[in-house]
C-alpha positions in Angstrom: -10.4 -105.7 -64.3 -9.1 -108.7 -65.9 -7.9 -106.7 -69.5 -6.2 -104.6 -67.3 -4.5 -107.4 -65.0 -3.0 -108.7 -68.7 -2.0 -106.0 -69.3 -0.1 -105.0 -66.6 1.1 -108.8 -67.3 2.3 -108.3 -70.1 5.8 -106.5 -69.5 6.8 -109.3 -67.3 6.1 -112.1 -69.6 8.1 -110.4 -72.6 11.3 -109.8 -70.2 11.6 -113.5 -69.5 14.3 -115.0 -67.1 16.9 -113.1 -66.3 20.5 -114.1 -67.2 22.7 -116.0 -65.0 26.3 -114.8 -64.6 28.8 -117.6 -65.3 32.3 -118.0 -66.1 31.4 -118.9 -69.9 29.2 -116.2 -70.6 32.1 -113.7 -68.8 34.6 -115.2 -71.4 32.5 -114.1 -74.1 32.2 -110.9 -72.8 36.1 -110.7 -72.1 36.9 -112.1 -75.8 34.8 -109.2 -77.0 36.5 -107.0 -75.5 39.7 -107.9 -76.2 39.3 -108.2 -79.7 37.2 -105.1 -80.1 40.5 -102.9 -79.1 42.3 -101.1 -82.4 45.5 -101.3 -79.9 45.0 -105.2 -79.5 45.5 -105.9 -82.8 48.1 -103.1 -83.6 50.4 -104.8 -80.6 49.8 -108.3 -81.8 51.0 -106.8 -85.8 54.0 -104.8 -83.8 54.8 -108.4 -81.5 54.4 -110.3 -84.7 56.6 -108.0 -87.0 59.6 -107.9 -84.2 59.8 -111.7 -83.5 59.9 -112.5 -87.5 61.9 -109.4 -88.7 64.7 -109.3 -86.1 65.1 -112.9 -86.5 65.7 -112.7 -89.8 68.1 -110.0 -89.6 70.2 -112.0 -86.7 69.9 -115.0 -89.2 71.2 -113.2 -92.4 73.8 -111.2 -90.6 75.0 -114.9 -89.1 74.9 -116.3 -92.0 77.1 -113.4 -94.1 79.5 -113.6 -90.6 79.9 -117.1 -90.1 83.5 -117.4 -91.7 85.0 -115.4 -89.2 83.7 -116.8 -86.5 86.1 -118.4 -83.8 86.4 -122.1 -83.0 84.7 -120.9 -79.5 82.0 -118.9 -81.5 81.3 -121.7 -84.0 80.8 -124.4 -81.3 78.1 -122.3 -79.4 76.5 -121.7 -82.4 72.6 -123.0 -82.9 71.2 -122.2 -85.9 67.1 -122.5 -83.9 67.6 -119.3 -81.4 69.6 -117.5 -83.7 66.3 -117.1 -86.0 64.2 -116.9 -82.6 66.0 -114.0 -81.1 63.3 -111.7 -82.2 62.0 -113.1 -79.4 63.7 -110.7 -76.9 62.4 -107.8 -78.6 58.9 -109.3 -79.3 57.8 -109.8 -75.6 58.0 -106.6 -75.1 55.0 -106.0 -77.1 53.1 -108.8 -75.4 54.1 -107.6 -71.8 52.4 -104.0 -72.5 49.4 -105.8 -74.3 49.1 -107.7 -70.9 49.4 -104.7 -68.4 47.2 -102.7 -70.7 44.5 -105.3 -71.2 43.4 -104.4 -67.5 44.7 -101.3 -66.4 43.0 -99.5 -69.7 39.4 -100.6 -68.0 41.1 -98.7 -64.6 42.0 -95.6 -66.5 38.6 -95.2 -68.4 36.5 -96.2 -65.5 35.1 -99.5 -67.4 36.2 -102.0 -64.5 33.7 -100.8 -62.0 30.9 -101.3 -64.9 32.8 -105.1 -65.4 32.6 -105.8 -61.6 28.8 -104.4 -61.3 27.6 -106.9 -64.1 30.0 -109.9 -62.3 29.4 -108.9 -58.6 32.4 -111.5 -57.9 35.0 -110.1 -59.3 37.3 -112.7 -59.9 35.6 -114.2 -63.2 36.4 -111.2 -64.6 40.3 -111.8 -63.6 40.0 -115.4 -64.6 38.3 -114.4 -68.4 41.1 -111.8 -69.3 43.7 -114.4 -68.2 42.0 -117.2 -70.6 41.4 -114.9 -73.2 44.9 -113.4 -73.1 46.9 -116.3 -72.9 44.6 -118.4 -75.1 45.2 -115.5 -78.2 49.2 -114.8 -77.6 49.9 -118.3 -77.5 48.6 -119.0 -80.8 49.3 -115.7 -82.5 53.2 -116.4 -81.0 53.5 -119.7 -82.1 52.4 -118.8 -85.8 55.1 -116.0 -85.8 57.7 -118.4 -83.9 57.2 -121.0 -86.5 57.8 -118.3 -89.7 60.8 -116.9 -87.5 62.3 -120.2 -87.6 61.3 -120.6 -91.6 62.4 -117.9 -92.5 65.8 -118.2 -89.9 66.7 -121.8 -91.6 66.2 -120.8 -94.8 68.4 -117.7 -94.7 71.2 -120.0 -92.5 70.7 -122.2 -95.1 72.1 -120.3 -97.9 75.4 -121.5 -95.9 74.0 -124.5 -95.2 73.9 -123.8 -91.8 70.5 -124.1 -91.0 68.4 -127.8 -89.8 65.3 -128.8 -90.3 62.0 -128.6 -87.6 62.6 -132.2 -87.4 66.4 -132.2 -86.0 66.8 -133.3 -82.5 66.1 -130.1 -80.1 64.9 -128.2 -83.1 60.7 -128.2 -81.9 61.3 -127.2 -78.2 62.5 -124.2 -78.6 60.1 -123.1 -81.2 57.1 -124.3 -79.3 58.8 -123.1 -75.9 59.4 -119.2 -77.2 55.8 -118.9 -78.0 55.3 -120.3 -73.9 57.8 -117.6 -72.9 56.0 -114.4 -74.3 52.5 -116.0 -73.3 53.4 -116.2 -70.1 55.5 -113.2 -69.8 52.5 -111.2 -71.0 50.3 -113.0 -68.2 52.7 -111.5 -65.9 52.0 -108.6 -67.3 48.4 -108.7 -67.3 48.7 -109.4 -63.3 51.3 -106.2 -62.9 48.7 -104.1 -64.7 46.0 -105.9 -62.5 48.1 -105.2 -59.4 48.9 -101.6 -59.7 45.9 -101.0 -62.0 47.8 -98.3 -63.3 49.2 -98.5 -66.7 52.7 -97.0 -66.3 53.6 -98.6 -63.1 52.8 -101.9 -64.6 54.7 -101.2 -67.7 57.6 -99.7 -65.4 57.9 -102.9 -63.4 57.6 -105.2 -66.5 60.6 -103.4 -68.1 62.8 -103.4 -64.7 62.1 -107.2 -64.2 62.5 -108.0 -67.9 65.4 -105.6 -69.3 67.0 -103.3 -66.1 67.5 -106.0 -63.5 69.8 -108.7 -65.8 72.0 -105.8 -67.0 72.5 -104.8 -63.8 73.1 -108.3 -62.2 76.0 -108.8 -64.5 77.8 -105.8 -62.7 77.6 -107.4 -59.4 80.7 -109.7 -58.4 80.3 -113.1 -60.3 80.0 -115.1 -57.1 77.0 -113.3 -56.6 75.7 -112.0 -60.5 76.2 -115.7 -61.7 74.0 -117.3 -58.9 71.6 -114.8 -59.8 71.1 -114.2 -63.1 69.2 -117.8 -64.3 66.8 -117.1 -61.7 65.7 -113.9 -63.3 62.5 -114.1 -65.4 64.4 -113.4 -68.5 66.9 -116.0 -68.1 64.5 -118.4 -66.6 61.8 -118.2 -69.3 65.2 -118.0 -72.3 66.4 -121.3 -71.1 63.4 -123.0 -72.9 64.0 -121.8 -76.4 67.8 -121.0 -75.8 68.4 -117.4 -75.2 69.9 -118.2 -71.9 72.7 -120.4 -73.8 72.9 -122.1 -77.0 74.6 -125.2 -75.2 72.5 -126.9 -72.7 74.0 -126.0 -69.0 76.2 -123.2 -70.0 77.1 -120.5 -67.8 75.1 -122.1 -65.0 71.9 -121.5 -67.0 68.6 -123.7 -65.7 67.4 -126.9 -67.3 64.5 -126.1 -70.1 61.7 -126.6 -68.2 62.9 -126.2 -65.2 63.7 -122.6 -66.4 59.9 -122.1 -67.7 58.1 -124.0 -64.0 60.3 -120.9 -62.4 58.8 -118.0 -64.9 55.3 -119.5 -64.3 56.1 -119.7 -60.7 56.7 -115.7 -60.7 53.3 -115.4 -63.1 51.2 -117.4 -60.5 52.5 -115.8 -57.4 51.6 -112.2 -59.2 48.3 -113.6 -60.1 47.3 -114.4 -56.9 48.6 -111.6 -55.7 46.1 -109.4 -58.4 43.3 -111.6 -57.3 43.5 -110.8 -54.0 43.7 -107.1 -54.4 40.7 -107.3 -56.9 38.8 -109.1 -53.7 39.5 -106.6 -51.0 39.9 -103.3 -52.8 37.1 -101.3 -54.9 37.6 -100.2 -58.1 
């Protein structure tokens, strides 16, 4: 009786404790995830790519273009968002990474085995968000430092171009890697809102690149009050997409441009976290 007793022991013993879920060990699992996706890496190459390659072209083609400039022309001129304005193009490729970072586990059915292992759902928000923003902000600011490298030392050819330590230089460089971060972020929370990958990519593109065209056609006593509160403009005024002198055209102060984009990212966050509370998968 007792050999049998161990043995029917034994099964128990060799399964030891079972594993807590916490936010850490979600992380991990989140991180793997991320970085186990072929279309993770080829969006980060394609993001990377655009921010360098278009800045260099808007640099050399400055550079070759500069005599005829006009006095106007030549005294908005700055030499740091010209080699950044790969920029525009590159958080494009950011914003999809972030709506398809979570509406790809919607489409394959994957979220409802994420939200059986993490009954409480909102880790798992809370670990894409950290993983996301933790790998765009430092693959960003790798490419945004080499766009403005390579920027300088094509302006430079005219001696046009100024070195990271010139005043003003720094912000913007660190500041366009904030803007894509956070601009995919908001696209992580569309994709988390509509958990459905073209919606979120739809909306992205509206708020990003439909809506400020279309606010300049409005009259300017409305489009001009409107436009620097748009995400675009909002997040450009921090690494000077919005205008290359400080206050122009009624565009926000540098940070106070970026608070406003985070404002939109936490408002859509909350707004995913609350859907990912009361609605199944």
């Amino acid at each position: 009786m007792s050999a049998v007793a161990a043995l029917d022991a034994t099964p128990a013993a060799m399964a030891g404790p079972a594993l807590k879920v916490t936010q850490g060990r979600v992380l991990l699992s989140e991180f793997t995830k991320f970085r186990s996706l072929r279309s993770t890496l080829y969006t980060l190459l394609a993001a990377v790519v655009l921010m360098i390659g278009i800045g260099a072209l808007f640099s050399a083609v400055t550079a070759s273009q500069y005599g005829t400039f006009s006095a106007a022309d030549r005294a908005s001129f700055s030499p740091v968002s010209t080699s950044l304005q790969g920029t525009v193009f590159a958080v494009v490729a950011f914003g999809v990474l972030g709506v398809l970072t979570i509406s790809g586990e919607y489409t394959t059915g994957m979220i409802r085995s994420s939200l059986t292992a993490v009954p409480r759902r909102l880790p798992v928000l809370w670990g894409k968000l950290a993983v996301f923003a933790g790998t765009i902000f430092s693959v960003s600011l790798a490419a945004s430092c080499a766009s403005f490298l390579v920027g300088q030392g094509l302006l430079g050819s005219d001696h046009l171009g100024v070195p990271i330590t010139a005043p003003g230089a720094l912000r913007p460089v660190i500041g366009a890697a904030l803007y894509v971060t956070v601009a995919g972020l908001i696209g992580l929370a569309l994709g988390a809102l509509f958990r459905n990958t073209a919606a979120g990519i739809s909306t992205f593109a509206g708020a990003f690149f439909v809506i400020p065209p279309l606010a300049s056609l409005l009259p300017s006593s409305v489009g001009s009050h409107l436009a620097p509160y748009l995400p675009s403009s909002a997040g450009g005024a921090l690494w000077g997409a919005a205008a290359n002198v400080p206050g122009a055209s009624g565009a926000l102060a540098p940070w106070t441009g970026f608070a406003l984009l985070s404002g939109y990212a936490v408002v859509l966050i909350a707004a995913a976290a609350w859907r990912m509370r009361r609605s199944d998968a």
